[in-house]
C-alpha positions as CSV (number, residue, x, y, z in Angstrom):
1,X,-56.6,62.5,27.7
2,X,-57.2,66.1,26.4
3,X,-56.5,67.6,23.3
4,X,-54.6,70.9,23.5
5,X,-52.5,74.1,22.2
6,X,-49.0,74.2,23.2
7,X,-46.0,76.0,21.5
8,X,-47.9,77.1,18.8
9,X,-49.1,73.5,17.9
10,X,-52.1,71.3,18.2
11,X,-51.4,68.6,20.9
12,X,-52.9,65.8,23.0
13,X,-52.0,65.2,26.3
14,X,-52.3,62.7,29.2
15,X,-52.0,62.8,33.2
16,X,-49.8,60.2,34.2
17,X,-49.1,59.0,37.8
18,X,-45.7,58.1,37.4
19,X,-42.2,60.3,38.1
20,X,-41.7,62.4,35.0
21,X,-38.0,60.8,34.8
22,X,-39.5,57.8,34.6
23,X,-41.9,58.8,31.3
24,X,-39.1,61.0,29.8
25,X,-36.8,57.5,30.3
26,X,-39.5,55.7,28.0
27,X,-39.0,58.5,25.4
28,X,-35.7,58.4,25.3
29,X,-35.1,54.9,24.8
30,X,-34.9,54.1,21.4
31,X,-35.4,50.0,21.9
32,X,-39.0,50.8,23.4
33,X,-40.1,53.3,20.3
34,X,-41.6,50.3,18.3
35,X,-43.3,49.4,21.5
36,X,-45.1,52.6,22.2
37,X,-45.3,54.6,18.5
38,X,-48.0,52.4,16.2
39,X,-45.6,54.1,13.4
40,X,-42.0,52.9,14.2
41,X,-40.8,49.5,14.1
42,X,-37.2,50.7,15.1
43,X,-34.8,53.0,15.6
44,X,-30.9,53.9,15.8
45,X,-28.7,57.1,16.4
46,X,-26.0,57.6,13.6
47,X,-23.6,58.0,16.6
48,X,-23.4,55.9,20.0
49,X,-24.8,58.3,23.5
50,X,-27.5,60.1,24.0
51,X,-29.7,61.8,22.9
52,X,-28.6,66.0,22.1
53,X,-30.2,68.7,20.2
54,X,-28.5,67.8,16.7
55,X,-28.5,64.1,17.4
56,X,-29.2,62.1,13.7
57,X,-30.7,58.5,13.4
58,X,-32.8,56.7,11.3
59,X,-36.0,55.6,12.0
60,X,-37.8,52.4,10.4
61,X,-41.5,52.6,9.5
62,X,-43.9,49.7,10.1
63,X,-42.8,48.2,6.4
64,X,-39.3,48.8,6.9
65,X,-38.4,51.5,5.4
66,X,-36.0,54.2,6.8
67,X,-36.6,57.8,7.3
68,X,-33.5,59.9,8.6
69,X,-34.4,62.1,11.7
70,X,-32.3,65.3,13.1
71,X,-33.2,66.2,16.8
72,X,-34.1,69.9,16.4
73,X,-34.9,71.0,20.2
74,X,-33.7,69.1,23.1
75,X,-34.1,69.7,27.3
76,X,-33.0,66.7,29.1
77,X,-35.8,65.3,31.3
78,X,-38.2,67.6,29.3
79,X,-38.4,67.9,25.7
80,X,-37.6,66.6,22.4
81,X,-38.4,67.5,19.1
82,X,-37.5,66.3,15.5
83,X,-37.6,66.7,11.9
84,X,-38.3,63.4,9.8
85,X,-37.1,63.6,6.1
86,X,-36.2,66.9,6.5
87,X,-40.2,68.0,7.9
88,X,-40.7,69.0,11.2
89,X,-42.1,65.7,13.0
90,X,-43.6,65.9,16.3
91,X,-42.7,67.5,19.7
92,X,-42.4,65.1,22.9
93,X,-42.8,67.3,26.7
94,X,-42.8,66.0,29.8
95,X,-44.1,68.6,32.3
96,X,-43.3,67.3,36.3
97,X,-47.1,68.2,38.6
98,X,-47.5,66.7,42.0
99,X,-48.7,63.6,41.9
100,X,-46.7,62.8,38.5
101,X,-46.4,64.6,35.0
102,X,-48.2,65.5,32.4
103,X,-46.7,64.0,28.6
104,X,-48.0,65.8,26.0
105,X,-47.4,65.4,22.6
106,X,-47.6,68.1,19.7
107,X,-47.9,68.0,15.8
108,X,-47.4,70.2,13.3
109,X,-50.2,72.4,12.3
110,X,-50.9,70.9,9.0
111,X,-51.2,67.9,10.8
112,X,-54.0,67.8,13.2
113,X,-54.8,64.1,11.8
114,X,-51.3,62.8,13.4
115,X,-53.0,63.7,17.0
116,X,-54.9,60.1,16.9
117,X,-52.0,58.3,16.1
118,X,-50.3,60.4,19.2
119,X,-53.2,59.3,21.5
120,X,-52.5,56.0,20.9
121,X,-49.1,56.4,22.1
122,X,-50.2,58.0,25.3
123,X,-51.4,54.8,27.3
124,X,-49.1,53.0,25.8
125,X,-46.1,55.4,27.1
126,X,-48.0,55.3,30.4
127,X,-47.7,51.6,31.1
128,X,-44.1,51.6,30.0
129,X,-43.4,53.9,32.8
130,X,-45.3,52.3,35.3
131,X,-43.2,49.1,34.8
132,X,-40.3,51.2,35.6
């Protein structure tokens, strides 16, 4: 793991020997969020299919409340990013190398702190994949 600077925003990252479809999948996938973000105990899109640059939801925080989410930047098989509550959230990138890809999650500059709860995500992301 490795912390970073990407897109004008503080990140951490992790190497992960898995097919980068396979790690963008787990991002994706709305049912596994809880299982891999130590801040989300659920989430659901507005409007059935998937995810688009636009795309609304709501997401649940560990003590059930809601937050309303807007996808803001959207690459299939690469990147998402989202506001939360209207503030820009964090940035999701899956970058494809040789023996895998490389996920790497960035923050907002005012929120370095948010970079620990991202590397917690990380492994967790990693196994996910792995299993699929």
């Amino acid at each position: 793991m490795r912390l970073g600077f990407r897109h004008r925003m503080p990140t951490v990252e992790l190497a992960i020997a898995a097919p980068s479809s396979a790690v963008w999948d787990v991002l994706v996938d709305l049912e596994a969020w809880p299982v891999w973000g130590p801040t989300v105990a659920g989430a659901i899109l507005d409007t059935p299919g998937p995810f688009a640059s636009g795309s609304r939801g709501k997401v649940y925080t560990p003590v059930g409340v809601p937050l309303p989410f807007e996808i803001t930047e959207f690459i299939d098989g690469r990147v998402w990013a989202w506001r939360v509550l209207g503030v820009p959230a964090t940035r999701h990138e899956v970058i494809p190398v040789r023996d895998g890809c490389i996920l790497s999650f960035g923050v907002p500059i005012w929120a370095p702190a948010y970079l620990s709860i991202m590397a917690l995500a990380l492994p967790r992301i990693e196994r996910l994949a792995m299993d699929r």
